[in-house]
N, C-alpha and C positions, 0 to 999 in steps of 0.2 A: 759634722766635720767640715772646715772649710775647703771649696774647690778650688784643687792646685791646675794650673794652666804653665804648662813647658812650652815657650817661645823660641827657644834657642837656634841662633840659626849656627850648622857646623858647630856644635859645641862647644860656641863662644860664651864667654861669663858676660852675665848680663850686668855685673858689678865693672864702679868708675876701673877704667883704665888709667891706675896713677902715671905709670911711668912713660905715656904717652900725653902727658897735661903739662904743658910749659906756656904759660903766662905770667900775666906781669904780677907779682909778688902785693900789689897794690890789690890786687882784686882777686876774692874769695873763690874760687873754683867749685867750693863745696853746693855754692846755689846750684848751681846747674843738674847735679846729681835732681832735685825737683825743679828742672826750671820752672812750669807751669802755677806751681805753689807759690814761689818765690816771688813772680811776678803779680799775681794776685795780692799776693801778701805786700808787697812792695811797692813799687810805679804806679801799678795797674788800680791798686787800693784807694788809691788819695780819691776824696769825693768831687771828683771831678766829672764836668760832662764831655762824650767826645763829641768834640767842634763839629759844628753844622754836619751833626750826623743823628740828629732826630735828638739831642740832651738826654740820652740814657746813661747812666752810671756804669761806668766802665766795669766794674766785677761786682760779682753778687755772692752774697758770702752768708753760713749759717755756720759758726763757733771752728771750725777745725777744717773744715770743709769751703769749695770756693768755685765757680764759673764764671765765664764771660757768658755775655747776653748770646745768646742761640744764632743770632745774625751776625756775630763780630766772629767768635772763634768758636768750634765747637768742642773744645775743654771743657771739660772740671779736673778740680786736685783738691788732694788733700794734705795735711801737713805734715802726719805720719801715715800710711797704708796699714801699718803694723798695729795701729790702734783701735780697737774696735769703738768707738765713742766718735772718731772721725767718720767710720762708715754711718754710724745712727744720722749723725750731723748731713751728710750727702745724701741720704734720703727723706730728709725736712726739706732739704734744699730742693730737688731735683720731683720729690713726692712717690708717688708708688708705679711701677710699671713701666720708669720711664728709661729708655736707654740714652747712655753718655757715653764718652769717648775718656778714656784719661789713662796717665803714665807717669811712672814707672810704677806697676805694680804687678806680682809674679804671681798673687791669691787674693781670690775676695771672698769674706763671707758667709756664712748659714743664710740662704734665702737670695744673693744675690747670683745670678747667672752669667757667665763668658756665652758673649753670642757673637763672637770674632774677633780678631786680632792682630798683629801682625810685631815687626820687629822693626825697631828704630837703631839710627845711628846718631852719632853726638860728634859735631867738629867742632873746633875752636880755630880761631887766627892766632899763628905764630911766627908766618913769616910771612903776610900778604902785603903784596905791593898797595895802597889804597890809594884813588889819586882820581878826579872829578874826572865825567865824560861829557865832555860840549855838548855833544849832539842828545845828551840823555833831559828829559821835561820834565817835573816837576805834576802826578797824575794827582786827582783830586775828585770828589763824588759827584762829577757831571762826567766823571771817565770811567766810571765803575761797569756800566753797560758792555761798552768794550773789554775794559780787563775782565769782565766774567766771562766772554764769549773765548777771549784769546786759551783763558784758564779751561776752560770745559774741553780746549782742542789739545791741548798740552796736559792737562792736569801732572801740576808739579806739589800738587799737595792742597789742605783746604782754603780755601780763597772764597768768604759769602760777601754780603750786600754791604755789611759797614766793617769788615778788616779795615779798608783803607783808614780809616779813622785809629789805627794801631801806631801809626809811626809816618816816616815817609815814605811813597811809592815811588820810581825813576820808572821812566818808559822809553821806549826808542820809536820813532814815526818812520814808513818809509810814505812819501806822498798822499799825509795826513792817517795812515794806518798806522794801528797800532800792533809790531811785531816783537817787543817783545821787553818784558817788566822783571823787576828787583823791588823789593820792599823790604820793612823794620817790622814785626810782628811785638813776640813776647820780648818784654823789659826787666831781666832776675836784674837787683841792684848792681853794677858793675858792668853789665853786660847787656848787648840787642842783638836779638837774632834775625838774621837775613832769612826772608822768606819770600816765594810765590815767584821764584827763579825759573823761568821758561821766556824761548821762541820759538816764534812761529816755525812748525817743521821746513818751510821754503827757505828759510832765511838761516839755518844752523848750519855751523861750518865759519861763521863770519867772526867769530869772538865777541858777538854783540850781548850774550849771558856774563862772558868773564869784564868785559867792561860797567856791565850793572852792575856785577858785585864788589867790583871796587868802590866804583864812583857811589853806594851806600855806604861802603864800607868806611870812604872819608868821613863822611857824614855821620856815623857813628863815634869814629875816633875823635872830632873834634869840640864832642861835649864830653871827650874822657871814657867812653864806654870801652869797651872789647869786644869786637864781633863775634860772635858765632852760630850756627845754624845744625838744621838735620836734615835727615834725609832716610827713603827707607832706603832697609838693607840690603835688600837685592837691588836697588839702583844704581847699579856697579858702575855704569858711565858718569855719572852725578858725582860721586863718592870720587874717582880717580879725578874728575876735573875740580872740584873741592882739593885734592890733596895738593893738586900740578899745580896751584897759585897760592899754597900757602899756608893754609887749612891743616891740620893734623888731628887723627880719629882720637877721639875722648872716650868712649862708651859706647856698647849695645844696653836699647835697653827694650822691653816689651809694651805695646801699646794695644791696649782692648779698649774694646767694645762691651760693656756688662749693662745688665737688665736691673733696677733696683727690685725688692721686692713688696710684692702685691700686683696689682688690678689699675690700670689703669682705664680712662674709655679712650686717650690722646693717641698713649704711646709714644710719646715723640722721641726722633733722636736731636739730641743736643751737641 
C-alpha cells in the first residue's frame, strides 16, 4: 500500500486556491499547480548551457520524471505524482537510495520512504508596484561566495554554488558588503519566481528586501513574464510582507523529502 503523509498545516486544502488566483488571462495559472515540472519541462528544458557556470545542462530528465543538477537547485518533479511509471522513471534518474526533495506530492509509493517534510505556500503578483532600484547591482559567480555566506546567515530558502546561473540576482552593498539579495529561480512558461529574498539581520527594518523585489520584479515584467514566488508556511512575517506589496496566496502545497528505493553506498540528498 502506498504511504500517505498528512502535511496540512490548520486544515488547509492542499489543493489551488482558485478563487484567490487573479492573473492576467494571457498566462496559464494551471503551470504553477507543478511549477517545478513545468519549468523543467519548459525553459529550463532547452539544451542549453548555464553561462559561465561550469556548461552543465540545465535539467536532467529520464521520460516523466525530471531535476536540476544537485549544485543549481535541489528538485526533482514529476509530471503526474499520480502515475506510477513516473515514480519508476525518478528512480532511473535519481538511482537507488538516494534522497530528493520534490512537490507537490501528498503519497509516494511501495518502496519509497517520506524522511521529512514540510509545507509551502504559492503567491502570485496581482497588484505589485514593480519599478528598478539605483542603488541594487547586478551579482554574478565571482559573488556567489558572499551570497552563500549572507544565505547561510538568513537562510530564506535553498541557495547552492550555481543557482545564480537560474536567472538574474540584484544585491544591495553597504561599503562594498553584501547586505542583502533578490533573484529569478524556477521559469513555469509565463511565469519567474522570485527567490533567495533575505537581509542582513542589521540592516532589516530599511525596506531594502521590498525594493529587491520590485526592482526583479521589473525585470521579469519586461520580457512579459508574471512574477511569483514561495515561501514556507509558517513564515508568517515573509507571507504578510509578500501580501503588503502586492502579492496574493495561490496555494498550500506539501514539500518532502523521500528516499528512492534500494541500497545506495552515496546516499546523497539532491
Amino acid at each position: 500500500m502506498a504511504q500517505q503523509t498528512d502535511l496540512r498545516a490548520g486544515g488547509a486544502s492542499l489543493r489551488p486556491a482558485a478563487a484567490h488566483t487573479v492573473a492576467s488571462s494571457a498566462h496559464d495559472t494551471s503551470v504553477l499547480d507543478n511549477a517545478v515540472w513545468a519549468a523543467l519541462d519548459g525553459p529550463h528544458a532547452l539544451p542549453h548551457s548555464l553561462k559561465g557556470m561550469g556548461g552543465t545542462p540545465t535539467a536532467e530528465r529520464v521520460g516523466r520524471a525530471a531535476r536540476y543538477p544537485d549544485d543549481v537547485y535541489a528538485f526533482a518533479a514529476l509530471a503526474d505524482p499520480r502515475v506510477p511509471a513516473a515514480w519508476a522513471d525518478l528512480h532511473t534518474l535519481v538511482g537507488p537510495g538516494t534522497t530528493v526533495r520534490i512537490k507537490p506530492v501528498e503519497t509516494v509509493p511501495d518502496g519509497w520512504e517520506v524522511v521529512g517534510g514540510g509545507v509551502g505556500v504559492q503567491l502570485v503578483d496581482t497588484a505589485l508596484r514593480a519599478e528598478p532600484a539605483p542603488e541594487a547591482v547586478r551579482l554574478g559567480p565571482d559573488d556567489v561566495p558572499e551570497i552563500l555566506d549572507l544565505v547561510a546567515r538568513t537562510r530564506p530558502g535553498p541557495f547552492l554554488k550555481r543557482t545564480i546561473a537560474l536567472g538574474t540576482y540584484l544585491g544591495i552593498r553597504d561599503r562594498g558588503r553584501l547586505i542583502a539579495l533578490a533573484g529569478e529561480r524556477i521559469r513555469p512558461p509565463g511565469w519567474t519566481e522570485i527567490s533567495a529574498v533575505c537581509t542582513d539581520p542589521a540592516y532589516r527594518g530599511r525596506g531594502l528586501a521590498t525594493r529587491l523585489v520590485r526592482a526583479v520584479a521589473a525585470g521579469i515584467r519586461e520580457r512579459g513574464d508574471i512574477p511569483f514566488l514561495h515561501a514556507a508556511a509558517d513564515n508568517v512575517n515573509a507571507i504578510r510582507l509578500y501580501e503588503s506589496i502586492g502579492f496574493t496566496l495561490r496555494r498550500r502545497s506539501p514539500v518532502l523529502l523521500v528516499r528512492s528505493p534500494g541500497t545506495s553506498h552515496q546516499g546523497a540528498v539532491l
